[in-house]
C-alpha positions in Angstrom: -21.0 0.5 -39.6 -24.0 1.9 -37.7 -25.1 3.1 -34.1 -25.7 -0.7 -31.9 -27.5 -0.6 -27.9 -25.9 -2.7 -26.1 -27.2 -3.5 -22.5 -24.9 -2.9 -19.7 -23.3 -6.2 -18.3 -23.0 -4.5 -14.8 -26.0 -2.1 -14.1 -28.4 -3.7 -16.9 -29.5 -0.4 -18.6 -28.8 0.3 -22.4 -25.8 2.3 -23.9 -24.8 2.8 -27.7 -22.0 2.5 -29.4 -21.6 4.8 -32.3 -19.8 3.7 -36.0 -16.9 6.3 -34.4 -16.2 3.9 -31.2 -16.3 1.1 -32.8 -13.7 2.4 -35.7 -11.5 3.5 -32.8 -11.9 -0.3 -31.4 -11.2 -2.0 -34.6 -7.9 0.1 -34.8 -6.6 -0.7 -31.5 -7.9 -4.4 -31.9 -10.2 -4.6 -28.6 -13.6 -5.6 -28.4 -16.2 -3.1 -28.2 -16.8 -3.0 -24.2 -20.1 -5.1 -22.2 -20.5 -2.0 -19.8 -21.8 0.9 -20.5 -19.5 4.2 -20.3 -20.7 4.8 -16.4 -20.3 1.5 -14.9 -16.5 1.6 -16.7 -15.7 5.4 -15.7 -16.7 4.1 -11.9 -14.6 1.1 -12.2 -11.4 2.7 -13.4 -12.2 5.6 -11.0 -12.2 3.0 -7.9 -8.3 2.1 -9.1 -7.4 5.7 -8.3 -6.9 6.1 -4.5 -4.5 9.1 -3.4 -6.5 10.6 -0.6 -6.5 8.6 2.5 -3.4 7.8 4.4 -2.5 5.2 6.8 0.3 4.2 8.7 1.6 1.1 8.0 5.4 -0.7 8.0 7.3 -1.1 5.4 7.9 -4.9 3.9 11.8 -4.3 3.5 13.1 -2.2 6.1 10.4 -2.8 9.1 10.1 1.2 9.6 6.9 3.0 10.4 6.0 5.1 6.8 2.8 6.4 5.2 1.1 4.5 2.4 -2.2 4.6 0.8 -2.9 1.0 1.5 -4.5 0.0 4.7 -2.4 -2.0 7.0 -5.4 -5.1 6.2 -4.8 -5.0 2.7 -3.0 -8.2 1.7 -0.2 -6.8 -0.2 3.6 -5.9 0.7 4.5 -2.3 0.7 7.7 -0.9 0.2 9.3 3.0 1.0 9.2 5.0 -2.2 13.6 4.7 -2.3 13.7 1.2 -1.7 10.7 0.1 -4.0 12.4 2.8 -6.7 16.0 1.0 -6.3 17.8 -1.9 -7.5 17.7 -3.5 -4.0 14.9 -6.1 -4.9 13.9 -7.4 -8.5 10.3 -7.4 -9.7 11.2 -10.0 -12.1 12.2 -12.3 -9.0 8.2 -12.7 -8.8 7.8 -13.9 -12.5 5.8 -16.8 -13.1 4.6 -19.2 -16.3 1.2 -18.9 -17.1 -1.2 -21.4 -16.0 -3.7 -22.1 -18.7 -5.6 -23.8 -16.0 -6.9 -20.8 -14.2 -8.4 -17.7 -15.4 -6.3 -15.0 -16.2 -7.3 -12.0 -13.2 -7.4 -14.9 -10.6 -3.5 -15.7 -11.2 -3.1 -11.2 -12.0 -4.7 -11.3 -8.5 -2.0 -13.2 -6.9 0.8 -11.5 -8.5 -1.2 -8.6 -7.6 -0.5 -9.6 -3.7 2.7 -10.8 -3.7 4.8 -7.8 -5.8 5.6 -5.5 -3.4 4.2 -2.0 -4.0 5.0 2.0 -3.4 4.2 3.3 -0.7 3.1 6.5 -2.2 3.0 7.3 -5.6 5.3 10.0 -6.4 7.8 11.1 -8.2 10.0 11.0 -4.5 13.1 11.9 -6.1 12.0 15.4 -6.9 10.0 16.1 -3.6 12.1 18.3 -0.6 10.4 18.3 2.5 7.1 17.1 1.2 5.9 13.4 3.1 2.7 13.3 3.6 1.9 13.8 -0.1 0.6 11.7 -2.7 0.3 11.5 -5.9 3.2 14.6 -6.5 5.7 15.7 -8.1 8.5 18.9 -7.7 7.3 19.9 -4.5 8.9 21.6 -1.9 7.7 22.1 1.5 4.7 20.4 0.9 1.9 19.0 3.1 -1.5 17.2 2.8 -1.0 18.0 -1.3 -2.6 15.7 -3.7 -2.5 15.3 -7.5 -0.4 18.0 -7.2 2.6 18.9 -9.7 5.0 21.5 -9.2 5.0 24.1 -5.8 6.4 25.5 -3.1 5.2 26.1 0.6 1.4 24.9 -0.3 -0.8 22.6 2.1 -4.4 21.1 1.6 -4.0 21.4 -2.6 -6.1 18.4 -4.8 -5.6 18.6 -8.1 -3.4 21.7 -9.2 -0.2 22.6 -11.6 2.0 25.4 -10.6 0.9 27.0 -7.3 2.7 28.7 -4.6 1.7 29.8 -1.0 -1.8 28.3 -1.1 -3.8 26.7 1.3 -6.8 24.6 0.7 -7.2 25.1 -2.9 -8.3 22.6 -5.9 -8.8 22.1 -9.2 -6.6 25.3 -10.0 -3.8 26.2 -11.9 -0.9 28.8 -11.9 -1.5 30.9 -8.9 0.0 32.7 -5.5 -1.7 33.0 -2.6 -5.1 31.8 -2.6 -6.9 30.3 -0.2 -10.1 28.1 -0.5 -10.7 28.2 -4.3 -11.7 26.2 -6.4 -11.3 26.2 -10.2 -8.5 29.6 -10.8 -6.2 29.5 -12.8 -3.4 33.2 -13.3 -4.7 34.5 -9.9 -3.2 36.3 -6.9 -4.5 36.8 -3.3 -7.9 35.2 -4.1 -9.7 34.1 -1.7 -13.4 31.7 -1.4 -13.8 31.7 -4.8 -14.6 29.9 -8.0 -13.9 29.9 -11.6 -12.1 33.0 -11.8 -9.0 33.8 -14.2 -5.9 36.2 -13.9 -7.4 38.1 -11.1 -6.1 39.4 -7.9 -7.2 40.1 -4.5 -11.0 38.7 -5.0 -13.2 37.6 -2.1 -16.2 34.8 -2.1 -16.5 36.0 -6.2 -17.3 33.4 -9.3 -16.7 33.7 -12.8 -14.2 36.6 -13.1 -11.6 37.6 -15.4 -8.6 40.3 -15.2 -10.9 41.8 -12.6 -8.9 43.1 -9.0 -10.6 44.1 -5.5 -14.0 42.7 -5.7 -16.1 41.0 -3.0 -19.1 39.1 -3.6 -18.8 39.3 -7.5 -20.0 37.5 -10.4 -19.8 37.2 -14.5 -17.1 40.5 -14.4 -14.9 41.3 -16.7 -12.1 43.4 -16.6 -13.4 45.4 -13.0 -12.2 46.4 -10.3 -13.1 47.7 -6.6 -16.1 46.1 -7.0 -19.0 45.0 -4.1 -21.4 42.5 -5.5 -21.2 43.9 -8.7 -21.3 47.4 -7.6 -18.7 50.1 -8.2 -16.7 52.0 -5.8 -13.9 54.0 -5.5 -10.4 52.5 -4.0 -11.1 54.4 -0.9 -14.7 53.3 -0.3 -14.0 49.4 -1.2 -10.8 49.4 1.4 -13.1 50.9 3.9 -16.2 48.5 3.1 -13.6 45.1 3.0 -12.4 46.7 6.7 -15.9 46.6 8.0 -17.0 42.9 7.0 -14.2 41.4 9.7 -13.6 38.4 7.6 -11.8 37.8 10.8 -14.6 36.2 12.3 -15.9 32.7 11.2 -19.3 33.7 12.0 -18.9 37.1 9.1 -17.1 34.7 7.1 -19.9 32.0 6.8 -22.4 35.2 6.6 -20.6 36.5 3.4 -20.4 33.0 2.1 -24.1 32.2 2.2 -24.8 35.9 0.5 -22.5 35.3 -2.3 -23.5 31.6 -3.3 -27.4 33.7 -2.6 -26.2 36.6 -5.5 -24.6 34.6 -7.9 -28.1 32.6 -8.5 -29.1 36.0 -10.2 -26.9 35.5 -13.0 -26.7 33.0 -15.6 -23.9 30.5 -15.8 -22.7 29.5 -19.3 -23.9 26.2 -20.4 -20.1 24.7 -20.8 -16.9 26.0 -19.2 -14.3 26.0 -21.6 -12.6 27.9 -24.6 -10.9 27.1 -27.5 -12.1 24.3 -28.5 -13.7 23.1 -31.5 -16.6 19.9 -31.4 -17.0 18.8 -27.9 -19.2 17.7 -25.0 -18.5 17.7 -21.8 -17.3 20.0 -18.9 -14.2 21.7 -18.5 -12.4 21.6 -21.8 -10.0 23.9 -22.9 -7.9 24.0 -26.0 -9.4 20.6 -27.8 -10.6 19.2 -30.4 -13.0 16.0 -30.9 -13.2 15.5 -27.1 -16.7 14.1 -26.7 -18.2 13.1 -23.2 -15.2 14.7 -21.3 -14.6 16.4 -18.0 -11.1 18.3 -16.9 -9.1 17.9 -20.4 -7.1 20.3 -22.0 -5.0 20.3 -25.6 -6.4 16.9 -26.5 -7.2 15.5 -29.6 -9.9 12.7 -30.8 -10.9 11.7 -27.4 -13.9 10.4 -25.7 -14.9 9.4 -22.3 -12.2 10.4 -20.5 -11.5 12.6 -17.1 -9.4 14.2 -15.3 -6.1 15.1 -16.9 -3.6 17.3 -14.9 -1.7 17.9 -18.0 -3.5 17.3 -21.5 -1.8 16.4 -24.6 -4.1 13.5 -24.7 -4.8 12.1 -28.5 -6.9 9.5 -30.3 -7.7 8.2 -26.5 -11.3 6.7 -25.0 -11.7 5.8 -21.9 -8.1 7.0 -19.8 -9.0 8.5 -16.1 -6.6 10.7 -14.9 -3.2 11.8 -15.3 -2.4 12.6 -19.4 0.4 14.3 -20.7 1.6 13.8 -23.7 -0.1 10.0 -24.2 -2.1 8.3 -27.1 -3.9 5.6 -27.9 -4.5 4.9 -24.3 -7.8 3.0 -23.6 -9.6 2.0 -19.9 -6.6 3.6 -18.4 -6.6 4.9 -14.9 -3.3 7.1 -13.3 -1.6 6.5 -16.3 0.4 8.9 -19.1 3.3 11.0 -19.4 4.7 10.3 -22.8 2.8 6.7 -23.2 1.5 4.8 -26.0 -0.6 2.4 -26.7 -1.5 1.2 -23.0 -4.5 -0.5 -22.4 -6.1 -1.6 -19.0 -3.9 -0.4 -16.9 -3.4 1.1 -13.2 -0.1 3.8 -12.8 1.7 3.2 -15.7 4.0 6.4 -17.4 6.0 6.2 -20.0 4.7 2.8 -21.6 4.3 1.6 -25.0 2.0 -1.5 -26.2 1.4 -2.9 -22.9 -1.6 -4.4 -21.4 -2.8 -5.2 -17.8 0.0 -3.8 -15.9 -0.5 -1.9 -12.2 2.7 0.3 -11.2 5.1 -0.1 -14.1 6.8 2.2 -15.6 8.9 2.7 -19.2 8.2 -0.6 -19.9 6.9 -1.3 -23.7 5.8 -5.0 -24.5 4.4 -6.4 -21.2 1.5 -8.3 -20.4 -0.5 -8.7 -17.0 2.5 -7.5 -15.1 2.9 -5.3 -12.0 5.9 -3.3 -10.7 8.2 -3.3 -13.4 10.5 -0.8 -14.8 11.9 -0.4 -17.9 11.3 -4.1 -19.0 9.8 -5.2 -22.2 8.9 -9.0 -23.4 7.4 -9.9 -19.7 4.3 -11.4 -19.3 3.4 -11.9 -15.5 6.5 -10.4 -14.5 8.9 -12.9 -16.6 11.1 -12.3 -19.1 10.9 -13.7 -22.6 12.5 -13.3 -26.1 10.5 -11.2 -28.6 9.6 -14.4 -31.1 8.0 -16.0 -27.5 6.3 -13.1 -26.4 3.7 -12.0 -28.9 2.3 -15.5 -29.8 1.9 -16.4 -26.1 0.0 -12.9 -25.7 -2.4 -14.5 -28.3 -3.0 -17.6 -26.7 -3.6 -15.9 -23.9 -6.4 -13.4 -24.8 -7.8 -16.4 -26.4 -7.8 -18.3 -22.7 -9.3 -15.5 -21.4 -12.4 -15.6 -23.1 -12.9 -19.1 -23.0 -12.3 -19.3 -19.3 -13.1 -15.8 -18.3 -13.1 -14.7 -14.6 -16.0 -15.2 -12.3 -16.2 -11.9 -10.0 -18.0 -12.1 -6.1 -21.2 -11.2 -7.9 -21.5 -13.3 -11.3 -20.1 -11.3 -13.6 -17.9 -12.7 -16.0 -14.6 -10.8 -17.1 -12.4 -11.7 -20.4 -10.0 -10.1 -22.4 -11.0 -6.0 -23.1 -12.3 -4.0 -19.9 -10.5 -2.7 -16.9 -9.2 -4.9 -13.8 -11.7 -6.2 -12.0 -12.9 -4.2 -8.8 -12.5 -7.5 -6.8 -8.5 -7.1 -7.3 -8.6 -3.6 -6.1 -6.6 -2.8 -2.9 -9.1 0.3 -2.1 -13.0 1.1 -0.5 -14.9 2.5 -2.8 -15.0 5.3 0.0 -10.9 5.4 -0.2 -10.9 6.5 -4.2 -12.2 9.1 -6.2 -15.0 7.3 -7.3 -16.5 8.2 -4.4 -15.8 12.0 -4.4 -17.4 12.2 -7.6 -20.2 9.6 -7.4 -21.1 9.2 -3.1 -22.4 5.7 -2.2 -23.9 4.9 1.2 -21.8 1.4 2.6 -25.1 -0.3 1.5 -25.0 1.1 -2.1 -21.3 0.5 -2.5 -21.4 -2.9 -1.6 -24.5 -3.7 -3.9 -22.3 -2.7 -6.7 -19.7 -4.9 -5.9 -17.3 -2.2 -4.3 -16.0 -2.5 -1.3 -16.1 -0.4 1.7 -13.7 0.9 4.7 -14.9 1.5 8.2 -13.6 4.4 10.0 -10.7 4.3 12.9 -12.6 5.1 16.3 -9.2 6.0 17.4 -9.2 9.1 15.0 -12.4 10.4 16.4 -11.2 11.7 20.2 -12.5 14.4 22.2 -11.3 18.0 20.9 -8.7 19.6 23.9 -9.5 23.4 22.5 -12.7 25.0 21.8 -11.2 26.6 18.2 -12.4 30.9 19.1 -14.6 32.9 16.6 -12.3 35.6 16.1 -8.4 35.0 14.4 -7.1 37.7 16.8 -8.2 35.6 20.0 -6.1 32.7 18.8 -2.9 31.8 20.4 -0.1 29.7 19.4 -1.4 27.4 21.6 -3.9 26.2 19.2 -0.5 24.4 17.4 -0.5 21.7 19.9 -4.1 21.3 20.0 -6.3 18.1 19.2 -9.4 19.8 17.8 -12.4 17.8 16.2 -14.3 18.6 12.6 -17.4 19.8 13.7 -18.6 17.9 10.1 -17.3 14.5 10.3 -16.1 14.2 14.0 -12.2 13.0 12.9 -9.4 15.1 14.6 -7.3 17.4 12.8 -4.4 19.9 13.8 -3.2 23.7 12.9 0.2 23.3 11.2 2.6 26.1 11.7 2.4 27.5 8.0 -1.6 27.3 7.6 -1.8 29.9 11.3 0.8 32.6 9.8 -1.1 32.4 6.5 -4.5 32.8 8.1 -3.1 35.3 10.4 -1.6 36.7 7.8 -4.9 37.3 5.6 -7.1 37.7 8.8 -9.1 34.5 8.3 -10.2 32.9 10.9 -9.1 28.8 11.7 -11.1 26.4 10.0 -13.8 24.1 12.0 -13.7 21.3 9.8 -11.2 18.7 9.1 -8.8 18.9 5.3 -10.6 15.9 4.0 -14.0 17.7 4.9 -13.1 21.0 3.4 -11.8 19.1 0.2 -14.6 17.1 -0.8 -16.6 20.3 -0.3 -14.7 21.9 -2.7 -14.6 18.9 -4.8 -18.7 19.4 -4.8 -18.4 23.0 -6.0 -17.3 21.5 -9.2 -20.1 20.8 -11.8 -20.8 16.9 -12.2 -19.3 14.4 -14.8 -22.8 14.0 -16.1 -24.5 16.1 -18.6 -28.0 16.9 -19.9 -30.6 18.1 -22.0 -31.9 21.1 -21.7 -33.0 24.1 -23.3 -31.1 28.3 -22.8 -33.1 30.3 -20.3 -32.5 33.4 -22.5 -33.0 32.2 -26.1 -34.9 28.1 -25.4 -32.3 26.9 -27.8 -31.7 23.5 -27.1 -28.1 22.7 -24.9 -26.0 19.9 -23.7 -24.6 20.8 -20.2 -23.8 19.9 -16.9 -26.6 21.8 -14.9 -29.2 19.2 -14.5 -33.3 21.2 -15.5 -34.0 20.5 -12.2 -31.2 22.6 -10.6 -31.8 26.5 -9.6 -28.7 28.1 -11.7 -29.9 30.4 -14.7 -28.0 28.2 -17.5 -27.6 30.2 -21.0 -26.1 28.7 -24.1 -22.8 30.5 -25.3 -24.1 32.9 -27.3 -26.4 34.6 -24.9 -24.0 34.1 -21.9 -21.5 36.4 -24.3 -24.1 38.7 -25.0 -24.8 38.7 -21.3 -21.2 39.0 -20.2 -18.9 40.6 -22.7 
């Protein structure tokens, strides 16, 4: 079979799909999608909300709790012990399917009326760790997101194994740390970026088994180091002394002049290792991963973000989460030890199951939502295993002949993601949105939704937050102060002033939802391009758009360069 060009059923512009896609199609009996690979990555991206919090009461009990769904969205919302109990049956909801309507305007109503978690976590192995989403073995826990296994970290997005960190993403494996970005094996590292098994690094990028260096870039195995210059122990303890890091104003300083430096040396073209045929950004340890960004130890997969833990194989289109999963396809939030799961929102541990949002070990189950451990349901009822796969048929079939209408035209039948129009989240609540920004205007033009803010968040600070960490009292733990960024209110929790007092850093002037999504733009984009090595002109695929000022070498030169 050859290359086709399809045109984009959403944003109109062409995409191909090459003999490979549609081979992968064929064997897990889907059609070959309408939209192209952006349009789908932003509508499975919009399904994944974990950031925003609300306060809200819960549907069973009537108490106050924290949830990800505003209290306007038309949904019931349970605790995370009650929803995870036996103390009210999903399958209580079940309903025959009415051939009448389409299909995602019935999955909408079950959609509203199936009560939800209030978080989701793995609750059961969280101690002391509420106001976290999106978790699992945490203890004493705050603010952390995407986040599996810690202790005593606040302000993380997006890590695996860290302990003692504040304000740290996309990192892996560490102690310490406090506003990085990208580390994985590092110790006491602090304001810095893409650096590996490392210790007691300042405002550096790109390092490896380097220790004591400020302001550093592209080293390897250094240490005592001052924007790339050598010192002795004595000099560099005496040189970090007089910087006063204490201050914000010194802080900021160094920050500028580091981000200033590293623009003198060349970046590598992807950032990755170990890893055989790929495209994309981030990879490590893969094989056949093609048009790919945050994977690791995945197989035969393409178009896919974001996994936390790899293991991914024979995959296309599956948004965050992993582990251990195959043949997943326009998945978002889904994995851990699944199979076979196709269009689906929060789903671990399922086998052959299609159009589900929050079930879990279920295998056989068809446009459901909250089940757990159920097989042979289709819209949340229960059937025998000679009923349930011809009725599946039928109803594929129904779908395309009476396929759903969205708020803007479109029409929706049987092979993409859930429909935006079902979603309970803004396109400024979800990680679309950290990845991709949209004005309100532009959001809503695309058929996304959008979230005002609370005025009530948005008072007048009561402290004036000092320059200086030593002129801060522990007054400043009852304080209302206001990011000077966004405006919202935020508070100093106990933990975050003996870690900053601790490092001599000085408190932070903007808000935790600020200061992540400017980490979160640190990151290089999902997109790549063409270009060509500034060192050699050979032609490369990466993520540095021509137009940006980084030096960008292919591999080859940036080993030369580095090594």
């Amino acid at each position: 079979m050859e290359s086709e060009t399809k045109n984009c059923q959403n944003c109109k512009k062409d995409f191909v799909i090459d003999p490979d896609d549609f081979g992968f199609y064929e064997m897990i009996k889907v059609p070959p999608p309408v939209w192209c690979p952006q349009c789908r990555l932003l509508r499975r991206m919009n399904w994944i909300s974990y950031r925003i919090l609300y306060k809200r009461k819960c549907d069973f009990t009537g108490e106050n709790i924290i949830t990800f769904y505003h209290p306007d969205v038309p949904c019931k919302v349970y605790k995370q012990d009650i929803w995870w109990s036996d103390k009210w049956d999903p399958k209580s909801y079940g309903r025959d399917y009415d051939f009448s309507k389409p299909f995602f305007e019935q999955y909408k109503e079950l959609l509203e009326e199936v009560p939800r978690a209030a978080l989701h976590t793995e609750y059961t192995t969280l101690t002391n760790s509420e106001y976290c989403n999106a978790v699992s073995f945490l203890k004493n826990g705050y603010l952390c997101f995407r986040h599996i296994t810690g202790e005593d970290n606040a302000y993380t997005n997006f890590v695996l194994r860290i302990t003692n960190c504040l304000d740290v993403a996309f990192s892996f494996d560490s102690d310490m740390c406090y506003d990085t970005v990208d580390v994985r094996h590092c110790f006491q590292t602090f304001f810095s970026q893409d650096c590996e098994n490392s210790q007691n690094v300042y405002f550096s990028l790109d390092l490896t088994n380097c220790s004591n260096c400020f302001g550093c870039v592209n080293l390897r195995n250094k240490n005592n180091c001052i924007f790339n210059e050598q010192f002795t122990k004595e000099e560099y303890e005496k040189k970090l002394k007089e910087f006063d890091l204490r201050s914000r104003v010194n802080l900021e300083k160094f920050k500028r002049q580091a981000h200033e430096f590293s623009l003198k040396y060349p970046r590598r073209a992807l950032k990755g290792k170990n890893n055989v045929n790929i495209s994309g950004e981030y990879i490590y340890n893969s094989r056949n991963a093609r048009k790919v960004y945050y994977v690791s130890d995945s197989e035969n997969v393409k178009y896919s973000h974001l996994f936390v833990k790899g293991g991914v194989k024979n995959s296309y289109d599956f948004t965050y989460f992993g582990s251990n999963s195959e043949l997943m396809y326009e998945d978002s939030w889904c994995g851990h030890l699944a199979n076979n799961v196709r269009f689906a929102v929060w789903n671990y541990r399922g086998h052959n199951t299609e159009y589900t949002f929050a079930c879990h070990g279920c295998e056989y189950v068809f446009g459901c939502v909250g089940l757990n451990k159920a097989s042979y349901c289709i819209f949340n009822k229960q059937y025998s295993k000679e009923e349930y796969f011809p009725l599946v048929e039928k109803i594929k079939k129904q779908m395309d002949d009476m396929p759903f209408i969205d708020k803007r035209g479109l029409s929706h039948k049987y092979g993409g993601q859930i429909p935006v129009d079902l979603c309970p989240w803004a396109y400024n609540e979800s990680t679309a949105y950290e990845f991709f920004p949209l004005t309100k205007e532009e959001a809503l033009a695309k058929g996304f939704t959008w979230r005002d803010p609370d005025q009530r968040e948005y008072l007048d600070a009561t402290m004036t937050i000092p320059d200086h960490i030593k002129d801060v009292t522990d007054d400043i733990l009852k304080a209302i102060l206001k990011c000077e960024a966004c405006g919202k209110n935020y508070q100093i929790i106990p933990k975050e002033l003996v870690f900053l007092r601790r490092f001599n850093f000085p408190i932070p002037n903007h808000c935790p939802l600020c200061r992540d999504r400017a980490r979160i733009k640190q990151l290089n984009p999902m997109q790549t391009y063409d270009r060509k090595c500034d060192k050699c002109d050979i032609a490369i695929e990466t993520s540095y758009a021509p137009d940006r000022p980084e030096i960008v070498y292919c591999e080859s030169c940036y080993k030369q360069e580095v090594y």
